[in-house]
MITOR-463735 format. One record per residue (C-alpha): residue in one letter; x, y, z negated. Coordinates in Angstrom, 1 decimal. Layout:
REM MITOR-463735
<rec residuo="A" c1="X" c2="Y" c3="Z"/>
...
This chain:
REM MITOR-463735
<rec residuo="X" c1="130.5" c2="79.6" c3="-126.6"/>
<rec residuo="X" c1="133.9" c2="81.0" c3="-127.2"/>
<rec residuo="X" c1="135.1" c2="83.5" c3="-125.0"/>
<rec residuo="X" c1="134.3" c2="82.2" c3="-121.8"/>
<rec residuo="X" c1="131.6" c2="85.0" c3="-121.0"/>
<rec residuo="X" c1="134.2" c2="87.6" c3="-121.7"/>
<rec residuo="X" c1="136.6" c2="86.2" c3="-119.6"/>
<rec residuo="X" c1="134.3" c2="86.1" c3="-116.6"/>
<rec residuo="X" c1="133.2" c2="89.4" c3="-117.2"/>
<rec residuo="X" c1="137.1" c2="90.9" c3="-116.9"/>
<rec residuo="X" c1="137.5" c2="89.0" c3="-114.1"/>
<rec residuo="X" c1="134.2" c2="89.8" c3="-112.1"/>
<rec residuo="X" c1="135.3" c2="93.7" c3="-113.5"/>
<rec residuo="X" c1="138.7" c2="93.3" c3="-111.8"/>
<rec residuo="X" c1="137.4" c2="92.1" c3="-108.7"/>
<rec residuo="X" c1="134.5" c2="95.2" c3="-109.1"/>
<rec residuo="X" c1="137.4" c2="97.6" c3="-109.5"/>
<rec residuo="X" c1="139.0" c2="96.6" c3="-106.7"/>
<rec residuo="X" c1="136.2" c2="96.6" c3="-104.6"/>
<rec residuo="X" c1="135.0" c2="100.2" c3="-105.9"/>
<rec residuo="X" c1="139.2" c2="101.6" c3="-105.3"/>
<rec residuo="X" c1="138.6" c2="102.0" c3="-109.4"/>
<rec residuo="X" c1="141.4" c2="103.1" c3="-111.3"/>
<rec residuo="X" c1="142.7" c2="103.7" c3="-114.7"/>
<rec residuo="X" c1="143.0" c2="107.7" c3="-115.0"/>
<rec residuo="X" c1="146.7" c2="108.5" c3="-116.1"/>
<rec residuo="X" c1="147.2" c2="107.4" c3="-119.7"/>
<rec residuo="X" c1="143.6" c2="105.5" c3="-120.4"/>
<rec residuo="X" c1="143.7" c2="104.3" c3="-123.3"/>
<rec residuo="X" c1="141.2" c2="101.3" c3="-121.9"/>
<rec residuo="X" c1="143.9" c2="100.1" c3="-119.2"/>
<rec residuo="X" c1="146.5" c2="99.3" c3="-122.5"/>
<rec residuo="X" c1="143.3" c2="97.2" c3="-124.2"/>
<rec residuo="X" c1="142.4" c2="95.5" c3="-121.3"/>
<rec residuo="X" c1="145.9" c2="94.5" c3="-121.2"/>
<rec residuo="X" c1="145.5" c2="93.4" c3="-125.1"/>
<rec residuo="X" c1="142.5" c2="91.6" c3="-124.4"/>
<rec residuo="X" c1="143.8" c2="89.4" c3="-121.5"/>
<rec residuo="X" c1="147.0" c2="88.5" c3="-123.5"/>
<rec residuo="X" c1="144.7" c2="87.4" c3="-126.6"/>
<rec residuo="X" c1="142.0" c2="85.4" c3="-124.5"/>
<rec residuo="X" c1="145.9" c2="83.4" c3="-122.7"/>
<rec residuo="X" c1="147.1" c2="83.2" c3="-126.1"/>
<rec residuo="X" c1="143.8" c2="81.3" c3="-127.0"/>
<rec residuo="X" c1="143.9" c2="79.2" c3="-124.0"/>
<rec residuo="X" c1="147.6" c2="77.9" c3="-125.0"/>
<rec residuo="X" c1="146.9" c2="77.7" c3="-128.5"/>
<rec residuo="X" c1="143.6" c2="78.9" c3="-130.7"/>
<rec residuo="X" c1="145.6" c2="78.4" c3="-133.6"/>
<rec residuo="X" c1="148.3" c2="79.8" c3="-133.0"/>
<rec residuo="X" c1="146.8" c2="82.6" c3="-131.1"/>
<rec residuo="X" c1="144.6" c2="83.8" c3="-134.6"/>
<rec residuo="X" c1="148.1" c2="83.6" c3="-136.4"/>
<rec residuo="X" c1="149.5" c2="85.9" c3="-134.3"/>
<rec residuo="X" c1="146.6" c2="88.5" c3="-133.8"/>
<rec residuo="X" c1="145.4" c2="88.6" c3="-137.2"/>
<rec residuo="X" c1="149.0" c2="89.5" c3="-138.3"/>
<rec residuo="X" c1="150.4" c2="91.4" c3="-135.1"/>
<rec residuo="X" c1="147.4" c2="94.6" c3="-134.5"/>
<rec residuo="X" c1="144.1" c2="93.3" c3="-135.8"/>
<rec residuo="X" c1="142.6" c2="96.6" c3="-135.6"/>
<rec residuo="X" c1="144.1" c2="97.4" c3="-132.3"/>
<rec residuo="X" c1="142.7" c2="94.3" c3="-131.2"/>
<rec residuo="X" c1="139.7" c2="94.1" c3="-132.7"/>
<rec residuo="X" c1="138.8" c2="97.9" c3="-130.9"/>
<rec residuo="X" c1="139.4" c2="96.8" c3="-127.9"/>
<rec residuo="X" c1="137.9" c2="93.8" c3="-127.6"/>
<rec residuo="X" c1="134.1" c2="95.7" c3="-128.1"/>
<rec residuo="X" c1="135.3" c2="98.6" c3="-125.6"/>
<rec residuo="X" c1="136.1" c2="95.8" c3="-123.2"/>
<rec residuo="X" c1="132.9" c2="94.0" c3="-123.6"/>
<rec residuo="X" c1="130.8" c2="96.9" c3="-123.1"/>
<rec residuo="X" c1="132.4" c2="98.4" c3="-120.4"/>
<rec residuo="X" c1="132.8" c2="95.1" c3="-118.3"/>
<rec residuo="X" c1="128.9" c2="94.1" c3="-118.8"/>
<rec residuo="X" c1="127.6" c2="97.4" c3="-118.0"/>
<rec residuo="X" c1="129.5" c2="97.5" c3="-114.7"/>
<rec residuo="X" c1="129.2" c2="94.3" c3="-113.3"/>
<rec residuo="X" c1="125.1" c2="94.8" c3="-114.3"/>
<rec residuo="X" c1="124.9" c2="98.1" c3="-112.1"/>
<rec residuo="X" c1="126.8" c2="96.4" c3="-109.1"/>
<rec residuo="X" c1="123.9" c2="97.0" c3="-107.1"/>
<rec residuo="X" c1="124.4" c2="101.0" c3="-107.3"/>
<rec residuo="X" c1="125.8" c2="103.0" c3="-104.7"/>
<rec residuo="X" c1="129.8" c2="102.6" c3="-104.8"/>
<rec residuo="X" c1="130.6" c2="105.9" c3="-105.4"/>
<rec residuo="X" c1="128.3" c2="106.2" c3="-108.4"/>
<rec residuo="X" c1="129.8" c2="103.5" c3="-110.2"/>
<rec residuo="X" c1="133.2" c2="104.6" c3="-109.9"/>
<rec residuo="X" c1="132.5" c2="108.3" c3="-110.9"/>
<rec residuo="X" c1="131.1" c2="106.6" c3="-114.0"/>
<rec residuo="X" c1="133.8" c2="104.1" c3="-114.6"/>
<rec residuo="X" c1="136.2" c2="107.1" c3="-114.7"/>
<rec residuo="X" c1="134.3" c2="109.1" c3="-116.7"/>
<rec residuo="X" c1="134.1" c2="106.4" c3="-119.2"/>
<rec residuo="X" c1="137.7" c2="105.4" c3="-119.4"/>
<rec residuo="X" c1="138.9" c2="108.9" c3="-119.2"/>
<rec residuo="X" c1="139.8" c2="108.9" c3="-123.3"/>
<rec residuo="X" c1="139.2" c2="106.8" c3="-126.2"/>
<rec residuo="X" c1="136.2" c2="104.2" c3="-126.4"/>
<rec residuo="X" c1="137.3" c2="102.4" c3="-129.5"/>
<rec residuo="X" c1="134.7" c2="102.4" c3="-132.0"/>
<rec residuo="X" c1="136.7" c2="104.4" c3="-134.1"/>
<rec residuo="X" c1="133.9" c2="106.6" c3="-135.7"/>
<rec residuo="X" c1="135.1" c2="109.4" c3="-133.5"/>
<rec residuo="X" c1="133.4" c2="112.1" c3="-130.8"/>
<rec residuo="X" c1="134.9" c2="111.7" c3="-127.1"/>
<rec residuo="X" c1="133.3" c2="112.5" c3="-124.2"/>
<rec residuo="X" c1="133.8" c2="109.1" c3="-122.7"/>
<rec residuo="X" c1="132.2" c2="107.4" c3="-124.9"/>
<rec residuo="X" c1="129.3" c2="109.4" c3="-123.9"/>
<rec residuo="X" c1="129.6" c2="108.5" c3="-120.6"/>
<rec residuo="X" c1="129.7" c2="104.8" c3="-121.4"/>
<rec residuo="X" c1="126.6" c2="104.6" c3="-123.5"/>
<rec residuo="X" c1="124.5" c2="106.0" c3="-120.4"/>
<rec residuo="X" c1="126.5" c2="103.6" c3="-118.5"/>
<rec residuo="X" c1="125.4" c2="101.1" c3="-121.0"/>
<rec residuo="X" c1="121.8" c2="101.9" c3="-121.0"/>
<rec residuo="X" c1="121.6" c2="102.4" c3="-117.1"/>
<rec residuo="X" c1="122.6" c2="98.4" c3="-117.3"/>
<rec residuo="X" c1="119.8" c2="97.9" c3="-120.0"/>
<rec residuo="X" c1="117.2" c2="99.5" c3="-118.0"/>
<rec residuo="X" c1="118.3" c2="97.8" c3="-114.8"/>
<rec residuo="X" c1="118.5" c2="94.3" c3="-116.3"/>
<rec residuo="X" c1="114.9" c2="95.2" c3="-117.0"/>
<rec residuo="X" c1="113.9" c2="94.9" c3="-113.7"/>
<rec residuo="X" c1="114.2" c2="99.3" c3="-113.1"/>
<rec residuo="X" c1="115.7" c2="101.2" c3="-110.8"/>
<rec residuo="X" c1="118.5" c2="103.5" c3="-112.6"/>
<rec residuo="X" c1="119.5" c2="106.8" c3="-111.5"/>
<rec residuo="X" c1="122.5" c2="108.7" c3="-113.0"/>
<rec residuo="X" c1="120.7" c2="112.4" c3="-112.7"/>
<rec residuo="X" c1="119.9" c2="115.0" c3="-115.6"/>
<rec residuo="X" c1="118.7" c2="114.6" c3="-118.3"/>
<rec residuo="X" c1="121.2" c2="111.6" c3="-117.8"/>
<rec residuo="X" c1="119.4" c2="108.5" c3="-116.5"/>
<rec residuo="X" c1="116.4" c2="108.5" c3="-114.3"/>
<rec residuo="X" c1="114.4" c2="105.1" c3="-114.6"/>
<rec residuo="X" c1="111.8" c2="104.0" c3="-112.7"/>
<rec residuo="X" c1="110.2" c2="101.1" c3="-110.1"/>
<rec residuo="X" c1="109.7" c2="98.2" c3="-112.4"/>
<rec residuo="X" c1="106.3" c2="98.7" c3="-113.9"/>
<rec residuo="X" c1="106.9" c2="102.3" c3="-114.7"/>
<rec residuo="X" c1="104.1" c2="104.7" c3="-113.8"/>
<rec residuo="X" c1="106.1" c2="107.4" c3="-112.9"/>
<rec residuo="X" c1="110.3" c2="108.8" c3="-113.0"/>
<rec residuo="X" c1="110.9" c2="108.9" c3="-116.9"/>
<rec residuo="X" c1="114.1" c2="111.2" c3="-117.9"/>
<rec residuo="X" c1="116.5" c2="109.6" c3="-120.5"/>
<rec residuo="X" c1="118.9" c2="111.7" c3="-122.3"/>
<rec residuo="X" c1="121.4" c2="109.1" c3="-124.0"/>
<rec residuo="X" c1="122.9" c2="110.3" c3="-127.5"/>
<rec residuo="X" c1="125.5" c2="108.2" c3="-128.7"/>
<rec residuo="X" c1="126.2" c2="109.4" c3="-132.4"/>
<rec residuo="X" c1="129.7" c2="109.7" c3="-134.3"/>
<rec residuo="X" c1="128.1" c2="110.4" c3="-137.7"/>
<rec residuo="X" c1="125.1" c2="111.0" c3="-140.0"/>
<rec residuo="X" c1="125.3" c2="114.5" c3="-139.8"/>
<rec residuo="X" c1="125.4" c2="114.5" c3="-136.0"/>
<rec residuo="X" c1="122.3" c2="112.4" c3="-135.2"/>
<rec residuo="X" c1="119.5" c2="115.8" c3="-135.8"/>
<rec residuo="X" c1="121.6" c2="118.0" c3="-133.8"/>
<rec residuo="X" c1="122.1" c2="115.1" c3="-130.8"/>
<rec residuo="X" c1="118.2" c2="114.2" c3="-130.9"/>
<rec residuo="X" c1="117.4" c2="118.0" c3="-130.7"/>
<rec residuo="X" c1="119.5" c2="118.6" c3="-127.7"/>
<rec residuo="X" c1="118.1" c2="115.3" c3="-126.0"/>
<rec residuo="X" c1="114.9" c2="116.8" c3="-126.0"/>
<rec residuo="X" c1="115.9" c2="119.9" c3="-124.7"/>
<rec residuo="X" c1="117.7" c2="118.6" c3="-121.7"/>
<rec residuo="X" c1="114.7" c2="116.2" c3="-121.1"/>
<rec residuo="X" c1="112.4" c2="120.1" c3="-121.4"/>
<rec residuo="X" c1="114.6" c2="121.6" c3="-119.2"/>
<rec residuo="X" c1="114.4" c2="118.7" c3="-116.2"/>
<rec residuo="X" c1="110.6" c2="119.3" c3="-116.3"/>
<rec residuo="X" c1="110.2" c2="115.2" c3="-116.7"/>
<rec residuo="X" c1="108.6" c2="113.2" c3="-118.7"/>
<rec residuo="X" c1="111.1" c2="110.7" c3="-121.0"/>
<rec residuo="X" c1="112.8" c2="110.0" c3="-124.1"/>
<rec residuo="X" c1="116.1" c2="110.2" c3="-126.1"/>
<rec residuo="X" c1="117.9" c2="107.1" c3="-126.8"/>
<rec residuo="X" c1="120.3" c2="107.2" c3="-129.3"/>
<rec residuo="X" c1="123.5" c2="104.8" c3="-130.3"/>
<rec residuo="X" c1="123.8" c2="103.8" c3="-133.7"/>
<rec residuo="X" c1="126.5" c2="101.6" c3="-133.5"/>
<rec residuo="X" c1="129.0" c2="104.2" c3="-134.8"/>
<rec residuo="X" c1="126.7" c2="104.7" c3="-138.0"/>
<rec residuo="X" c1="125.4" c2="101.5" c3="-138.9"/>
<rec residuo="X" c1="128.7" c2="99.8" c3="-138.5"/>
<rec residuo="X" c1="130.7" c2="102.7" c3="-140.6"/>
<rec residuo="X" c1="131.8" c2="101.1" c3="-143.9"/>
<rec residuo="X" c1="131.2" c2="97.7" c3="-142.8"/>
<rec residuo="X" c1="133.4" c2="94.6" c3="-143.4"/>
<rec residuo="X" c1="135.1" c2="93.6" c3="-139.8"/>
<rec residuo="X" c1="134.6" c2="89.8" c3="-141.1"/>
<rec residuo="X" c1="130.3" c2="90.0" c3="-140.7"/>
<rec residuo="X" c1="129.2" c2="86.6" c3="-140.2"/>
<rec residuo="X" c1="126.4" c2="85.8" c3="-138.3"/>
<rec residuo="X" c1="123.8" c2="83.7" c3="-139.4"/>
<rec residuo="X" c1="123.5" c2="80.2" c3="-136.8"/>
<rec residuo="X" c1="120.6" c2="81.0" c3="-134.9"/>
<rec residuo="X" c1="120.5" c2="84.1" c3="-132.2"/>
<rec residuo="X" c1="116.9" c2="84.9" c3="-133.1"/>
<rec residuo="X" c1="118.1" c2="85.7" c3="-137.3"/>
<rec residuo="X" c1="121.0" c2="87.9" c3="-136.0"/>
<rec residuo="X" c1="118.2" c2="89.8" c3="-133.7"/>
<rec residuo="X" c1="115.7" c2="90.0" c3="-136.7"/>
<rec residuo="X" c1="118.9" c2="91.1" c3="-139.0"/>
<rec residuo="X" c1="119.9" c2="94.3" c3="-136.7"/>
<rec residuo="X" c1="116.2" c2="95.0" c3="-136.6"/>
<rec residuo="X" c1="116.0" c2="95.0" c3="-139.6"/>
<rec residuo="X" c1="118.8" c2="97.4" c3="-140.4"/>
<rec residuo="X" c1="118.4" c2="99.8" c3="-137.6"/>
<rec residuo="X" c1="114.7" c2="100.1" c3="-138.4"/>
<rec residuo="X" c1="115.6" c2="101.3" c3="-141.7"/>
<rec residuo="X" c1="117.6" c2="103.7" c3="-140.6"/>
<rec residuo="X" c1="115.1" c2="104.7" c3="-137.9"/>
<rec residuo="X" c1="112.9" c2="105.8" c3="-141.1"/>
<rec residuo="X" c1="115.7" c2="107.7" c3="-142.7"/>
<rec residuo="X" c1="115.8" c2="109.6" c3="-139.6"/>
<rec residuo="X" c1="111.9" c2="110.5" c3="-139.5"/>
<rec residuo="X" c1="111.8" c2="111.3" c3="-142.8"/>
<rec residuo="X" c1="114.9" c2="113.8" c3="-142.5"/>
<rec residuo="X" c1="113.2" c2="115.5" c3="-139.5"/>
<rec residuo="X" c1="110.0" c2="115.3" c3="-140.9"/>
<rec residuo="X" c1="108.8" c2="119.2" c3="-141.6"/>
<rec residuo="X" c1="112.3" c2="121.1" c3="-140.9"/>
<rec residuo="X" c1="112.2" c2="123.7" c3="-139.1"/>
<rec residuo="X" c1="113.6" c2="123.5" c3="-135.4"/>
<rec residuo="X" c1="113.6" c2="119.5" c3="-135.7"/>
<rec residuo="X" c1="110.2" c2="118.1" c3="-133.5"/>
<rec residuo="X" c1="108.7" c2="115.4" c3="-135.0"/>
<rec residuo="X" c1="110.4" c2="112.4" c3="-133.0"/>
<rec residuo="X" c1="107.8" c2="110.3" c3="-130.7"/>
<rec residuo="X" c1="109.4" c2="107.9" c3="-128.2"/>
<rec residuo="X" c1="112.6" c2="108.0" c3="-129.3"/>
<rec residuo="X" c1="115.2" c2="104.8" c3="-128.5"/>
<rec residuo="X" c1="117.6" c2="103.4" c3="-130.8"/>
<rec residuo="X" c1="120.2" c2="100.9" c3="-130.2"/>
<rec residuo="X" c1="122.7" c2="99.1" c3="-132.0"/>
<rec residuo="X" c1="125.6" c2="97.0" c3="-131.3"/>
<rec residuo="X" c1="127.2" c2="94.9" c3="-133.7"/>
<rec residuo="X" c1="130.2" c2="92.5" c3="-133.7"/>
<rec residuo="X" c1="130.5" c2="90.0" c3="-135.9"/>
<rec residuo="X" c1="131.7" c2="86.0" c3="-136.2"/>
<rec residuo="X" c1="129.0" c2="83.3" c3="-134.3"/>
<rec residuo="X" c1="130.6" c2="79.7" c3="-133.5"/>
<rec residuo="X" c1="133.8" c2="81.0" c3="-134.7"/>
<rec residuo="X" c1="134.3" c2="83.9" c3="-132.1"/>
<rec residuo="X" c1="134.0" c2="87.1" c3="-132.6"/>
<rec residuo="X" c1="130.5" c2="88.2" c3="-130.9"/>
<rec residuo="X" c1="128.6" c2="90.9" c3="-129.6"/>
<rec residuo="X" c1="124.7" c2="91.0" c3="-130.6"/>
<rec residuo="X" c1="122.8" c2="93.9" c3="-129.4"/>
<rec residuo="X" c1="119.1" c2="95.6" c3="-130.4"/>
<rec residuo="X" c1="116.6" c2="97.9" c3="-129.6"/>
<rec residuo="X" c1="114.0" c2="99.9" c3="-131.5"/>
<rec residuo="X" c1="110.9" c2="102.2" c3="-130.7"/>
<rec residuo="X" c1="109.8" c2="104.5" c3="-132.4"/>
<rec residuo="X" c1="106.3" c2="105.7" c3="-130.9"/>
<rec residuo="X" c1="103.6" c2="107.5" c3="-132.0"/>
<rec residuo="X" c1="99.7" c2="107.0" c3="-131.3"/>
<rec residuo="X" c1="98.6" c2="109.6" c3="-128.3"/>
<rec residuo="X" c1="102.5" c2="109.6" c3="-126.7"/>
<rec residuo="X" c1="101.8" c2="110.8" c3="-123.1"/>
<rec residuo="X" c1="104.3" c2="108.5" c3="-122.0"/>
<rec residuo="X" c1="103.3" c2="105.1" c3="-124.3"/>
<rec residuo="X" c1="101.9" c2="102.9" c3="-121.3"/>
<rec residuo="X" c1="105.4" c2="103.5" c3="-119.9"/>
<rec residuo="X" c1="107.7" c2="103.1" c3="-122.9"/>
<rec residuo="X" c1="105.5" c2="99.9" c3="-123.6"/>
<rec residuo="X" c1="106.4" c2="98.4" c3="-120.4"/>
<rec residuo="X" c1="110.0" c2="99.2" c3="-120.9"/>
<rec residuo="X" c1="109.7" c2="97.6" c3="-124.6"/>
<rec residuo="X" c1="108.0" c2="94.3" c3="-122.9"/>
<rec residuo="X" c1="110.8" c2="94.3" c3="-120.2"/>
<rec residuo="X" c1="113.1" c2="94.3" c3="-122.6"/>
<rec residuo="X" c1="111.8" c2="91.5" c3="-125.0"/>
<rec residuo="X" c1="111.7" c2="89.1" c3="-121.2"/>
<rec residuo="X" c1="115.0" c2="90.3" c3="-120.5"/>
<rec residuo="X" c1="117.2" c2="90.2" c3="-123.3"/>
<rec residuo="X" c1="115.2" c2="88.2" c3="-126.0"/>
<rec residuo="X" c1="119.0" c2="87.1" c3="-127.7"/>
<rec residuo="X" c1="120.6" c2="89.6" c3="-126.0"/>
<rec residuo="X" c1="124.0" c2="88.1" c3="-127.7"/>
<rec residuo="X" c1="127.0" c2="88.2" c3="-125.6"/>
């Protein structure tokens, strides 16, 4: 597989941005990584080789960050082409406006790119994706009704209660029915080694993220279980990306977890989103 995909996706983004009138706000830091990126993937074209000499020794982290910013911003764009222009450049901005290096760190674009992440989930899932309070509204594609999404994407363990809380309040406060989704990438991956090698087949990397983010999903419940303030959580959506080494490239693999409780007002229509998904991105490795 190499790198092809990503190098479609960058170009298919540039022509996007030109077709939107995108650009970088004044000092991105994303404009200086896409920059990186497209001098590693020529590098690799001349010489692969060579090419891994020279990034594993020049900026490995540097490179390393901006090669998962790049992915996730460039397939969450080109997915929510279909969107009226001027949404999907107010978001592009809004997501490049700072950092969006998984650094571990709280910016408010990074916000803004996990809901533009999860709008292109829901609409590769067949849905129709509105960028409205709570943050996303989804619905058409086998939903019953508008469901409210407030997207959470986590810096830290001590952060998640507080973000899940205030999901749910926003979600109160629109008067909708919906869930929180939250992104765990930032906490699973803390600690890590960079060098995680994927096993051969895209079904065991799936099951392994599973695996992991449903532990953590049980962590969660049991920390919120009984505390005072903290509502039981019912319907809540966790996601995880993880980068790691597949056919000697370094690879994206994404998941996602339910967590739903019997009687859930809203179960017929997170059920349908959870069998949309499972048609839609059943590797989900990019």
């Amino acid at each position: 597989m190499g790198y092809e995909k990503l190098k479609a996706e960058i170009r298919d983004f540039d022509q996007l941005a030109k077709q939107l009138g995108f650009t970088y706000p004044r000092n991105a830091p994303l404009q200086k990584q896409m920059e990186m990126v497209k001098q590693f993937l020529a590098d690799m074209d001349a010489s692969q080789e060579e090419a891994l000499k020279k990034w594993m020794k020049v900026d490995f982290l540097g490179w390393y960050r901006a090669m998962i910013a790049v992915d996730m911003l460039c397939g969450s764009a080109i997915a929510l082409k279909p969107l009226p222009q001027e949404v999907l450049k107010m978001q592009l901005e809004l997501s490049t406006m700072t950092d969006i290096s998984q650094d571990f760190e709280q910016s408010q674009s990074k916000e803004y790119l996990y809901e533009l992440y999860m709008g292109a989930l829901f609409h590769r899932c067949g849905m129709y994706v509105e960028f409205a309070e709570p943050d996303l509204r989804i619905s058409r594609g086998g939903l019953s009704q508008v469901i409210g999404v407030a997207c959470k994407y986590v810096s830290s363990e001590t952060k998640i209660n507080d973000n899940i809380s205030k999901g749910y309040e926003q979600i109160q406060n629109q008067g909708l029915p919906g869930f929180v989704a939250i992104g765990m990438d930032n906490i699973v991956c803390s600690g890590l080694n960079r060098f995680v090698e994927f096993p051969p087949e895209p079904a065991q990397i799936v099951d392994a993220l599973g695996n992991k983010l449903g532990q953590w999903v049980e962590r969660i419940i049991n920390g919120r279980r009984g505390v005072t303030g903290r509502r039981p959580l019912d319907g809540a959506v966790f996601t995880l990306r993880m980068v790691g080494i597949w056919k000697k490239a370094l690879t994206v693999a994404g998941h996602l977890t339910f967590q739903l409780e019997q009687g859930n007002p809203i179960e017929g229509d997170l059920r349908c989103i959870h069998d949309a998904y499972g048609r839609t991105h059943v590797t989900d490795i990019v």
